[in-house]
KEVO-576237 format. One record per residue: residue number from 1; chain; residue in one letter; x, y, z of N, C-alpha, C, CB in turn. Coordinates in steps of 0.001 Angstrom, whole numbers, plus 524288, in hexadecimal, padded with zeros to 5 digits. Each point is the difference from the previous one (the first is absolute). Glycine has a CB too. Layout:
// residues N
NUM; A; a; X; Y; Z; X; Y; Z; X; Y; Z; X; Y; Z
...
***
This chain:
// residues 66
1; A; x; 83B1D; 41B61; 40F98; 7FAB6; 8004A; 7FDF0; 7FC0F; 7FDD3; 803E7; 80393; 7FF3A; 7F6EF
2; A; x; 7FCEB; 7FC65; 80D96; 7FD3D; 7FE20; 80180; 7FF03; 80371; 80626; 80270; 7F753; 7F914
3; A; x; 80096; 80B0A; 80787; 7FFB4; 80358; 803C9; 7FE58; 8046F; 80057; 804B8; 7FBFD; 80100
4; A; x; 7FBDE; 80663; 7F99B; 7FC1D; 80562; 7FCFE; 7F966; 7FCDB; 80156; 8084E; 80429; 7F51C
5; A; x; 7F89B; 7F7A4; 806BC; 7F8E3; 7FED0; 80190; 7FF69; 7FFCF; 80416; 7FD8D; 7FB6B; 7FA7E
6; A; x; 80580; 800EC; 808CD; 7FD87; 7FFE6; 80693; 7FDD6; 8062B; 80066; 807FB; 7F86A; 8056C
7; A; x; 7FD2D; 80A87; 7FB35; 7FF25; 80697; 8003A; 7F97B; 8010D; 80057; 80943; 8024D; 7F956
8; A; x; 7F770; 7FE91; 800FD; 7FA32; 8007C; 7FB8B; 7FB88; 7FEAF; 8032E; 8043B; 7FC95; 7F71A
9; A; x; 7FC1A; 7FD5A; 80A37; 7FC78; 7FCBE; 800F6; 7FDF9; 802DA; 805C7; 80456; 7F701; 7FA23
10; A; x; 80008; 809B5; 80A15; 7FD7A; 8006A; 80489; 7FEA1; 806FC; 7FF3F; 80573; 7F6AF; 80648
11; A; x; 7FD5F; 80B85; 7F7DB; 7FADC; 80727; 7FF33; 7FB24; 7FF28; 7FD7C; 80759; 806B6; 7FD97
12; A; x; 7F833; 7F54E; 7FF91; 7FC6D; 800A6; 7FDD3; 7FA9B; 7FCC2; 803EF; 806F3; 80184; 7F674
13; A; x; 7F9DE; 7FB8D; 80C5C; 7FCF4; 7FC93; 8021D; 7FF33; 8041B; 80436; 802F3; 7F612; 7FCFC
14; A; x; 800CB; 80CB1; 8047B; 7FF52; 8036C; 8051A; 7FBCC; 80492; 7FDE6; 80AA3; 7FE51; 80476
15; A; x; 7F70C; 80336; 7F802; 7FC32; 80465; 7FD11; 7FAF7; 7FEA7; 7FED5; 806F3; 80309; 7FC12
16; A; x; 7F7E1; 7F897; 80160; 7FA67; 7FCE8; 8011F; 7FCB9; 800E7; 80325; 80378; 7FAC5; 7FE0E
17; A; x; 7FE68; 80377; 8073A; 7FF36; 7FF62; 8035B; 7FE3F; 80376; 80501; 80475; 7FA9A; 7FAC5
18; A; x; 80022; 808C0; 803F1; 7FDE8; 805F4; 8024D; 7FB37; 80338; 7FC45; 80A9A; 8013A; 803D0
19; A; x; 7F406; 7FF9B; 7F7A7; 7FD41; 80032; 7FDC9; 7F9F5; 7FE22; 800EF; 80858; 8009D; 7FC5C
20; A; x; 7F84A; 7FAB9; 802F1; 7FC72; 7FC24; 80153; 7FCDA; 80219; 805DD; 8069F; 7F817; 7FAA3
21; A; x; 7FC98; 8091D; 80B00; 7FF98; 7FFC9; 8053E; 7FC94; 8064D; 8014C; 80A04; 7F8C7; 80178
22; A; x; 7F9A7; 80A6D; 7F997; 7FE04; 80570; 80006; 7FA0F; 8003C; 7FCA8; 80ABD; 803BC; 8006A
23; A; x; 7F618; 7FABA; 7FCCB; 7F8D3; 7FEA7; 7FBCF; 7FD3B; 7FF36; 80224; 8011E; 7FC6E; 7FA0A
24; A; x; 80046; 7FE04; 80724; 7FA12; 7FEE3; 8044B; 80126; 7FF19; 804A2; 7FB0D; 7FBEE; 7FA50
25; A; x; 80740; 8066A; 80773; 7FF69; 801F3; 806DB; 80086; 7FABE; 8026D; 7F8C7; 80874; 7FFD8
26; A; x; 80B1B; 7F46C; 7FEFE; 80068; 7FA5D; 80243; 802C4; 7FD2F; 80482; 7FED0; 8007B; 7F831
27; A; x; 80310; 805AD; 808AB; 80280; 7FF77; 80648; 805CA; 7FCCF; 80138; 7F59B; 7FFA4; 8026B
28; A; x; 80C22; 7FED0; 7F91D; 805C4; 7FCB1; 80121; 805A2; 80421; 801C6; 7FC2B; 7F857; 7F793
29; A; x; 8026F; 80C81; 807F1; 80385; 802C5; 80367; 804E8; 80099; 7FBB7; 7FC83; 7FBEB; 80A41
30; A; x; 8043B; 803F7; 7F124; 80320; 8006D; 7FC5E; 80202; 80699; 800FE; 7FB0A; 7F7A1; 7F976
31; A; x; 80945; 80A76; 8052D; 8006F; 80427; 80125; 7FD7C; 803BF; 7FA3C; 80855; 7FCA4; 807BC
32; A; x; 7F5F2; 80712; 7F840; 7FF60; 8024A; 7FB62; 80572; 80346; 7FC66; 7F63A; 80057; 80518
33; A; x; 80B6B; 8008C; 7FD02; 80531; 802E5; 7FE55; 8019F; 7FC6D; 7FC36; 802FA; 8049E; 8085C
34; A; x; 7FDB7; 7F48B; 7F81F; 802BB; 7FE74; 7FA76; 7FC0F; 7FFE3; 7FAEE; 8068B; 7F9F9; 8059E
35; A; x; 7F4D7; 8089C; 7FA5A; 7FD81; 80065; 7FA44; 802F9; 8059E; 7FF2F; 7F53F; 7FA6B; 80043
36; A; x; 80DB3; 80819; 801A5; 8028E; 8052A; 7FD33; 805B8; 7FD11; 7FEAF; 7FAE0; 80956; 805F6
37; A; x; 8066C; 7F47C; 7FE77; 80680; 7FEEB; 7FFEB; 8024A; 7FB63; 7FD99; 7FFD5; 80430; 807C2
38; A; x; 7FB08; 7F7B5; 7F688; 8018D; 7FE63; 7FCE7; 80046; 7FEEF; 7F915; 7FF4A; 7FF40; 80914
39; A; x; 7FFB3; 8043F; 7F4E7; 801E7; 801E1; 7F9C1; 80624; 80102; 8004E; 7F698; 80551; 7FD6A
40; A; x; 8098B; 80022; 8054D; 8062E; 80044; 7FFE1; 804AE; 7FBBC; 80146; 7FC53; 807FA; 80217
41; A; x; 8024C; 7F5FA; 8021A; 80302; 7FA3E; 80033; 800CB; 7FD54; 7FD9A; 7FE58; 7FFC0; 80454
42; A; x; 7FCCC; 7FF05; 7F718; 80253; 7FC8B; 7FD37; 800DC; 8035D; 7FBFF; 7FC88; 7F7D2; 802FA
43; A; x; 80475; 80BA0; 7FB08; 801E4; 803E4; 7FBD4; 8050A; 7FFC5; 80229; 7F833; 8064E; 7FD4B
44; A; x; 80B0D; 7FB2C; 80745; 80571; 7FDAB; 8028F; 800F3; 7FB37; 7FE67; 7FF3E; 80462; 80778
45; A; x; 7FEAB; 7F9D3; 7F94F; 800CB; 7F97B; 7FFFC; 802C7; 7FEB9; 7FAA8; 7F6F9; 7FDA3; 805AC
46; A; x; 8046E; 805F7; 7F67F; 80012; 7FD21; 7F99C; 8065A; 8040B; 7FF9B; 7F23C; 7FE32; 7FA37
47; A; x; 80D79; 80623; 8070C; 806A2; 80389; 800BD; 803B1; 7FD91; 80079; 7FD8F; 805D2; 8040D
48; A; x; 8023F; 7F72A; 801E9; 80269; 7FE07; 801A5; 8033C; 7FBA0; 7FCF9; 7FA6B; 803BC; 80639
49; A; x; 800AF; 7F9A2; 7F7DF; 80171; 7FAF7; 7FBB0; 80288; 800E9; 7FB2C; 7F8B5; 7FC53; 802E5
50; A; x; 80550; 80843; 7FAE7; 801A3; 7FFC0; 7FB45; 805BE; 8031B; 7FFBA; 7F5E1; 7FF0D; 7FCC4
51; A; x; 80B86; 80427; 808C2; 806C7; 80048; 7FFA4; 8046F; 7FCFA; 80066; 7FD2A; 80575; 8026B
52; A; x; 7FF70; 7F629; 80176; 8039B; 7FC00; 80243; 7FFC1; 7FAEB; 7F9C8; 7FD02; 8024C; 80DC0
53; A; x; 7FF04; 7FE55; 7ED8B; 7FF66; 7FC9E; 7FBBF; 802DC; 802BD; 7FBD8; 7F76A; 7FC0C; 802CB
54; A; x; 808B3; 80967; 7FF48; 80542; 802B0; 7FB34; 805FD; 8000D; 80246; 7F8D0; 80784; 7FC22
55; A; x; 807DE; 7F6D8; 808D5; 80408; 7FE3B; 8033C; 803AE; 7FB4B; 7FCDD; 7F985; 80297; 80886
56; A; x; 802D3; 7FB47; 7F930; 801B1; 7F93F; 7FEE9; 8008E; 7FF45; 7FB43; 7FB73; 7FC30; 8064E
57; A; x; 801EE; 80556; 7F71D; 80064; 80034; 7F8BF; 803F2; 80345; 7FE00; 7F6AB; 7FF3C; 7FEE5
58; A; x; 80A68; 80511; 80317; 80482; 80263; 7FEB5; 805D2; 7FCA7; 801F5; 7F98B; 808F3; 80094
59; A; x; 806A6; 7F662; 803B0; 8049A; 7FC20; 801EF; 80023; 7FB03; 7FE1C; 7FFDF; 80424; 8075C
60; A; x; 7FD77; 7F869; 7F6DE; 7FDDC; 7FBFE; 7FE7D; 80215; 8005D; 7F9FB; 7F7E5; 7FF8E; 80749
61; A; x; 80812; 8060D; 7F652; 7FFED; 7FFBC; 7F90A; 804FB; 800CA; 80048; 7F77B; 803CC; 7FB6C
62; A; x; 80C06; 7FE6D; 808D1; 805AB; 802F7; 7FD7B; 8040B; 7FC2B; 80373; 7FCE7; 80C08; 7FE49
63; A; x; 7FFE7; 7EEFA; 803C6; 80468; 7FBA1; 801E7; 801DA; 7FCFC; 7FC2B; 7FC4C; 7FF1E; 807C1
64; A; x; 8087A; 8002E; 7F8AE; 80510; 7FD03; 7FB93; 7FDA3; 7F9D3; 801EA; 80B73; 807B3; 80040
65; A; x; 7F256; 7F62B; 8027D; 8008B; 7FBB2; 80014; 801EB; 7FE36; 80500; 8008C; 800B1; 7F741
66; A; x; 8039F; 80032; 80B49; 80413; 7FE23; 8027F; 7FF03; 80190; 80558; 805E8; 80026; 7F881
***
């Protein structure tokens, strides 16, 4: 979970940001390409998570214990 947010945390700050640079013309050199590329990433991401959370929960429910 804490690594999903990290995830989360840094597209989203990056997306800001590029946003932000493209609006008002602020010159920090952000690339524009991650305001497209990043939705899908984290739509992977949340994929990503929620197979590897039906993973573990499935193996997790059908262990004897031992």
């Amino acid at each position: 979970n804490l690594i999903f947010a990290m995830f989360t945390a840094l597209l989203v700050l990056m997306w800001v940001a590029t946003v932000c640079d493209w609006a008002f013309n602020l010159g920090w050199g952000w690339d524009r390409q991650i305001i497209w590329l990043a939705p899908p990433m984290l739509l992977f991401g949340v994929f990503v998570r929620f197979c590897c959370m039906a993973i573990f929960n499935f193996f997790g429910g059908n262990s004897n214990g031992s």
